[in-house]
C-alpha positions in Angstrom: 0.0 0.0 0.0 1.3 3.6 -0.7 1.0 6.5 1.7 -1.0 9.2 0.3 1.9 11.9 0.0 2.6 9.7 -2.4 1.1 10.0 -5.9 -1.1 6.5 -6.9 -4.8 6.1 -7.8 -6.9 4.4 -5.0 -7.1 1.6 -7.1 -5.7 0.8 -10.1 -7.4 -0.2 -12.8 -4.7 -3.3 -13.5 -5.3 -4.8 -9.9 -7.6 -5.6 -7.3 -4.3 -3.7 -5.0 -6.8 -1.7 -2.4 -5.6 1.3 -0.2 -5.9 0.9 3.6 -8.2 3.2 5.4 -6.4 6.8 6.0 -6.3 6.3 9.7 -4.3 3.2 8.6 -1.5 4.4 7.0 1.1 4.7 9.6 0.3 1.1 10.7 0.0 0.0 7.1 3.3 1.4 6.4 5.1 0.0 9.9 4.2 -3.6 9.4 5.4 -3.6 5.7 8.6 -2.2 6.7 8.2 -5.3 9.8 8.0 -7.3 7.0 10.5 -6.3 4.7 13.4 -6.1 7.3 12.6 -9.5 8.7 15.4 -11.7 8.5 16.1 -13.4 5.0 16.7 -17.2 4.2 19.8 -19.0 5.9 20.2 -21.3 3.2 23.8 -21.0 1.6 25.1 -21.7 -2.2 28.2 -23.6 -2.4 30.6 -21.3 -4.2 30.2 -22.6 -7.8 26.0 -23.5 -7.1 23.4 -21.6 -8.4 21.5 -19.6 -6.3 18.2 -21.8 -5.4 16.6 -18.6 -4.1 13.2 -17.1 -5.8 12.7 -13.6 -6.4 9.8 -12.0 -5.4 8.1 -9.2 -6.0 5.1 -7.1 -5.1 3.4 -3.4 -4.7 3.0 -0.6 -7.5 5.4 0.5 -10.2 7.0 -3.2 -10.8 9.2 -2.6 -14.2 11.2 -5.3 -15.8 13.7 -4.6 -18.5 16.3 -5.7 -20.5 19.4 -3.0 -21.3 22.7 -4.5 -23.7 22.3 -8.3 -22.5 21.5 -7.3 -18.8 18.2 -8.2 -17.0 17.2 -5.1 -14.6 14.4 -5.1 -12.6 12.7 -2.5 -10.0 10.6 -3.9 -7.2 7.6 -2.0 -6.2 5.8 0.1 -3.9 3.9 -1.1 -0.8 4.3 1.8 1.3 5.8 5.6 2.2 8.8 6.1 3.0 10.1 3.0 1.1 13.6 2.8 0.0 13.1 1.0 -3.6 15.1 -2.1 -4.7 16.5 -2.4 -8.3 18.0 -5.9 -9.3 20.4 -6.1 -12.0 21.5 -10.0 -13.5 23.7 -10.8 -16.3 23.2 -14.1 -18.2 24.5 -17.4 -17.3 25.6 -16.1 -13.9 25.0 -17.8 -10.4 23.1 -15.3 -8.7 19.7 -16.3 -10.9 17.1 -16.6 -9.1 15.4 -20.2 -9.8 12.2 -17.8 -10.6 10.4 -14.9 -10.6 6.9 -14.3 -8.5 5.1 -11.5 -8.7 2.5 -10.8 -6.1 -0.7 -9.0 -7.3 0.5 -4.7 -7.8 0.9 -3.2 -11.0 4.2 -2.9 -13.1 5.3 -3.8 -16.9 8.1 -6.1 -18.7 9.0 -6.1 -22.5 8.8 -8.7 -25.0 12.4 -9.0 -24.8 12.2 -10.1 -20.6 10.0 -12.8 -22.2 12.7 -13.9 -24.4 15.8 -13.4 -21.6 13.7 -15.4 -19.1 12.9 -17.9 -21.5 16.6 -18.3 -22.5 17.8 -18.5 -19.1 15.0 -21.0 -17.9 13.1 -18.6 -15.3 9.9 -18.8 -14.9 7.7 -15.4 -14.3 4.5 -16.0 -12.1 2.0 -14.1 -11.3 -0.1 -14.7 -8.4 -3.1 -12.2 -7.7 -4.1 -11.2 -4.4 -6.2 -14.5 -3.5 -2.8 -16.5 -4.4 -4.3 -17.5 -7.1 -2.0 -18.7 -10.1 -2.9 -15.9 -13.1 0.2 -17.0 -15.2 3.0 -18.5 -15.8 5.5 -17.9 -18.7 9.3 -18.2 -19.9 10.9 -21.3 -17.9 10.9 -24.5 -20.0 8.4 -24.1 -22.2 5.7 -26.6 -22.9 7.7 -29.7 -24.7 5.2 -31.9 -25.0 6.2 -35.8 -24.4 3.7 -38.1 -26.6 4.5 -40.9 -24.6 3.6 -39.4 -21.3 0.6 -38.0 -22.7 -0.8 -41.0 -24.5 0.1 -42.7 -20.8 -2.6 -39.7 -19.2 -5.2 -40.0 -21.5 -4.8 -44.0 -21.3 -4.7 -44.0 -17.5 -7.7 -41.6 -17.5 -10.2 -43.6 -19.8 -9.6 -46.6 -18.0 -11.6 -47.0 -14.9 -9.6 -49.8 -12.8 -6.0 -47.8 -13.5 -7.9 -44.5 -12.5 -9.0 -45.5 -9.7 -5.7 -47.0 -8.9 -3.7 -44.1 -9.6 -6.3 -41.9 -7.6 -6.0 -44.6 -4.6 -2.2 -44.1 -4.9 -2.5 -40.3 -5.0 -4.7 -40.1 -2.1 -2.3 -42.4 0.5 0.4 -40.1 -0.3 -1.8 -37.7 0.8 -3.0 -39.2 3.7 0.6 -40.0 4.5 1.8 -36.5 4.5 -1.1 -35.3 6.4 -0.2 -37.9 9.3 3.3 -36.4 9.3 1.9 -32.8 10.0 -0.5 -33.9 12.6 2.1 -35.2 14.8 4.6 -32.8 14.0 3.1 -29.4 14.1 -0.4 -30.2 15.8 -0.7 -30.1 19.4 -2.2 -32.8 20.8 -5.9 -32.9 21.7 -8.6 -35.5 21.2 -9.7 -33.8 18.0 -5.8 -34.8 16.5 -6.8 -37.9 18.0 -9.6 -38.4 15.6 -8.1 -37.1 12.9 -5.2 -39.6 13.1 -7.2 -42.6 13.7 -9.6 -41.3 10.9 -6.5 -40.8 8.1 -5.0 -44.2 9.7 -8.3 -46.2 8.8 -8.7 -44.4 5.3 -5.0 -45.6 4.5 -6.4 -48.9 5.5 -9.0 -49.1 3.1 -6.9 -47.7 0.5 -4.2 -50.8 1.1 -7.0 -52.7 1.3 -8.7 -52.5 -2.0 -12.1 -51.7 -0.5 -12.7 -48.2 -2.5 -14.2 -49.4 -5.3 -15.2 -46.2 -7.2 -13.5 -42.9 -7.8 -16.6 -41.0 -5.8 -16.5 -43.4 -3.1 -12.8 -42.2 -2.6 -13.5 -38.6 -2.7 -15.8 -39.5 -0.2 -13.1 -41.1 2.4 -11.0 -38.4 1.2 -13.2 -35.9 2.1 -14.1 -37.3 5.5 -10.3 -37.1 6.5 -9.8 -33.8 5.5 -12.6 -32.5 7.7 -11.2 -33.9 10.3 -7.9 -33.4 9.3 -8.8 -29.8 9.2 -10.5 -29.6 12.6 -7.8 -30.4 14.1 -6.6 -27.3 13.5 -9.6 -25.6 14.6 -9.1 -23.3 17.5 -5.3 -23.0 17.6 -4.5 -20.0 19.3 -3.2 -17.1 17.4 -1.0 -14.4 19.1 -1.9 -10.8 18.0 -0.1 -8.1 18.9 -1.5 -4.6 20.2 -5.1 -5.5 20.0 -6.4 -2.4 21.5 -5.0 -0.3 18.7 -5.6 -2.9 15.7 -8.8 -5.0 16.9 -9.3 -7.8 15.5 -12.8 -10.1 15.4 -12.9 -12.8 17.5 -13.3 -15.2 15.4 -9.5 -14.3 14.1 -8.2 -15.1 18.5 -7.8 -19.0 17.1 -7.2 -20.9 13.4 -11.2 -21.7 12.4 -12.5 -24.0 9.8 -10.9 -24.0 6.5 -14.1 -23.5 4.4 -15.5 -19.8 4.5 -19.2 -19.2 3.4 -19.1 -17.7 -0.1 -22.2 -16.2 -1.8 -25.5 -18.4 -1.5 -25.0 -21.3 0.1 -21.6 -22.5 -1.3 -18.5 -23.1 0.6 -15.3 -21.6 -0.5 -11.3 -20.7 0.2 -11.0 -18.2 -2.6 -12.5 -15.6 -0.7 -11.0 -15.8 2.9 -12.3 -14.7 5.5 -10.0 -15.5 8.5 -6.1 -15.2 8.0 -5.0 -18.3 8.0 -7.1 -19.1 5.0 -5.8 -16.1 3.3 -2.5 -17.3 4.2 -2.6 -20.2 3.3 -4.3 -19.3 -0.5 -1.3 -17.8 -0.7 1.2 -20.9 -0.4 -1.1 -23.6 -1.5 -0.9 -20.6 -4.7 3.0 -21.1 -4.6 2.3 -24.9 -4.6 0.8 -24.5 -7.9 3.0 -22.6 -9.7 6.0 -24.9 -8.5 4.0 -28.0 -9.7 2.8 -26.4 -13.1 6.4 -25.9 -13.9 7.5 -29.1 -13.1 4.6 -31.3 -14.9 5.4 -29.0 -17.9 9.7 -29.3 -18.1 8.6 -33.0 -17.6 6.5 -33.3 -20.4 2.6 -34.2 -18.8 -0.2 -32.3 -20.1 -0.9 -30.3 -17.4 -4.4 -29.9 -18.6 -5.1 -34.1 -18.6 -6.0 -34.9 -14.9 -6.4 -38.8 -14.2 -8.4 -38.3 -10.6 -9.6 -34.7 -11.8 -11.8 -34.0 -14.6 -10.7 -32.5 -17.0 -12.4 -28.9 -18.4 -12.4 -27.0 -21.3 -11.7 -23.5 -19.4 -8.0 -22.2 -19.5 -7.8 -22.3 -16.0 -8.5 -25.9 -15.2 -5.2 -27.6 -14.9 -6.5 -30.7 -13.7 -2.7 -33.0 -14.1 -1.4 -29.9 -12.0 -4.2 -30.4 -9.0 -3.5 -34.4 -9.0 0.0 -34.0 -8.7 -0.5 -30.8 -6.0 -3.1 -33.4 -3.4 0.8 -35.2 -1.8 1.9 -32.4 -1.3 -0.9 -29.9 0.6 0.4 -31.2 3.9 3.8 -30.2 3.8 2.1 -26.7 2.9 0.4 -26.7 6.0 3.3 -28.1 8.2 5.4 -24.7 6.8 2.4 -22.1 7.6 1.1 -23.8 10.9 4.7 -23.2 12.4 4.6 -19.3 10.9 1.2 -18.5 12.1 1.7 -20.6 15.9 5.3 -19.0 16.2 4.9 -15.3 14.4 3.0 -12.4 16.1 0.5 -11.0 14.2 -1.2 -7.6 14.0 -4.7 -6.2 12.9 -2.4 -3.8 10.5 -1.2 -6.8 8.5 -4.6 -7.2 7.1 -7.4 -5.4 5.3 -10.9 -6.5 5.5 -13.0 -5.5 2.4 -16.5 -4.9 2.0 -18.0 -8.0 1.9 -15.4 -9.4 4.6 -12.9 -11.1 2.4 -9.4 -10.7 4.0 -6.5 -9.6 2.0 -2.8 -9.5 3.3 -0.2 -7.1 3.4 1.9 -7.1 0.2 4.9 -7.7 2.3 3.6 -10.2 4.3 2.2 -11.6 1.4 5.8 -12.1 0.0 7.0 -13.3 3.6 4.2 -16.3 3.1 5.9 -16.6 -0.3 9.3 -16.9 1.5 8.5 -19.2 4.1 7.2 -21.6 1.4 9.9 -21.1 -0.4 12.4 -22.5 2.9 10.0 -25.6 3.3 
């Protein structure tokens, strides 16, 4: 967010980016700069290694450019006073970051950043402000593999090898989520339950007993409730709640699900935090996994336990391959959010209740992902 000495439109018309309420600007501007001076990665390149850091980017005024063979790049504006960060990287040389994220804001690049990137096999994503993935471009390319493909569509069509490979996908899953429950969650009798409930759907998976792709979604989706409750009511620590209140329901981690429009249940539009936050990394999540299925060759688009859609945004190979891998997410943010004091200022609340982060917390979340 920008200060208002500082010369930016409300709201621009190239982002859902949303200025604090006036009263909010000192706070707004304090936990950005919290944000931005907190302490980088500790991970260390040996002296001949490539980097294995992402670089990551957010706020108003991004600009990416390429000058006589040299990528330079200008981070943006969250907040007033803001010392601005310019990046230069020649080609071929360590320091490359593995890829490049940038977080909702506003900015510009030139055909020619498309061409470096592509060249030097970094990826540019966008996520918006839901963590939604909006694109992803340069990197590998899409190099199709025949065989691999022919192997999705073939594993798709055929009901028993569906259903295995879903049965397959989901024990992963179930596996990593037993990991995080007794690593990160405290114990209580609603871990208890979830345990014994993701024990006994591993069971049935070993077992052969799920005999249709529904009735797996089914003992998938019983797990995950539980799985998820287990979570519920978590205590959060929030700092200066008298001068930043915060709703109640915000004290503790609540379900995952928030009531959308209607009757539906959604995570798009969070409404506690911790979903927000987490939209944000299981966003990162996709991203990472859309690049690999593509420099492998899949068809992201060809799901085997995920249908597959017309629409451009249904990357249905990319969700099958994501399910493992949600619980490792989760381990990363539940230490954050139990371990990280949090303040009414590192949030805005819209209209209609949906929760947005700070831009530099935001990119934080993106860090910590990043370190997992």
């Amino acid at each position: 967010m920008i200060s208002p000495d500082y010369p930016a439109p409300a709201k621009s018309p190239k982002s859902d980016f949303e200025m604090p309420e006036p009263n909010q600007f000192d706070a707004w501007a304090e936990r950005n700069d919290h944000w931005l001076n907190e302490p980088k990665s500790k991970n260390r390149r040996a002296k001949r290694e490539r980097s294995k850091e992402p670089l990551i980017l957010c706020g108003h005024g991004v600009s990416l450019s390429v000058d006589r063979g040299r990528l330079f790049i200008r981070d943006g504006l969250t907040h007033y006073p803001q010392d601005r960060v310019t990046y230069r990287f020649f080609k071929g040389e360590l320091t490359l970051p593995t890829k490049i994220i940038m977080l909702d804001g506003t900015g510009s690049l030139s055909f020619d950043v498309i061409a470096w990137l592509s060249e030097q096999n970094i990826p540019l994503i966008r996520l918006d402000y839901q963590g939604n993935v909006v694109s992803v471009i340069g990197g590998t390319g899409f190099a199709v593999d025949p065989q691999k493909v022919q192997w999705q569509i073939e594993t798709r069509n055929d009901p028993a090898r569906r259903l295995e490979f879903s049965c397959n996908l989901i024990a992963a899953k179930l596996a990593t989520s037993l990991q995080t429950l007794s690593q990160v969650v405290p114990d209580s009798s609603a871990r208890q339950v979830a345990v014994a409930s993701a024990e006994a759907a591993l069971s049935r998976l070993r077992a052969g007993s799920v005999r249709s792709v529904d009735e797996l979604r089914m003992v998938e989706a019983t797990a995950a409730a539980r799985y998820f409750n287990a979570w519920s009511g978590l205590p959060l620590v929030w700092r200066s709640k008298w001068k930043h209140p915060v709703p109640d329901a915000w004290l503790t981690i609540g379900s995952r699900g928030s009531l959308g429009r209607g009757r539906a249940v959604s995570n798009r539009n969070a409404k506690h935090p911790v979903n927000a936050i987490l939209n944000y990394a299981y966003g990162m999540l996709n991203s990472q996994v859309h690049i690999e299925v593509v420099a492998e060759g899949y068809d992201p688009r060809r799901g085997v336990m995920h249908h597959d859609r017309d629409d451009g945004d249904a990357f249905a190979w990319v969700f099958d391959m994501i399910e493992p891998r949600r619980a490792i997410v989760d381990a990363s943010i539940l230490k954050f959010v139990q371990n990280t004091q949090l303040t009414g200022a590192d949030f805005v609340v819209r209209a209609d209740g949906v929760c947005r982060l700070a831009p530099q917390l935001a990119r934080q979340i993106c860090t910590v992902f990043a370190s997992a």
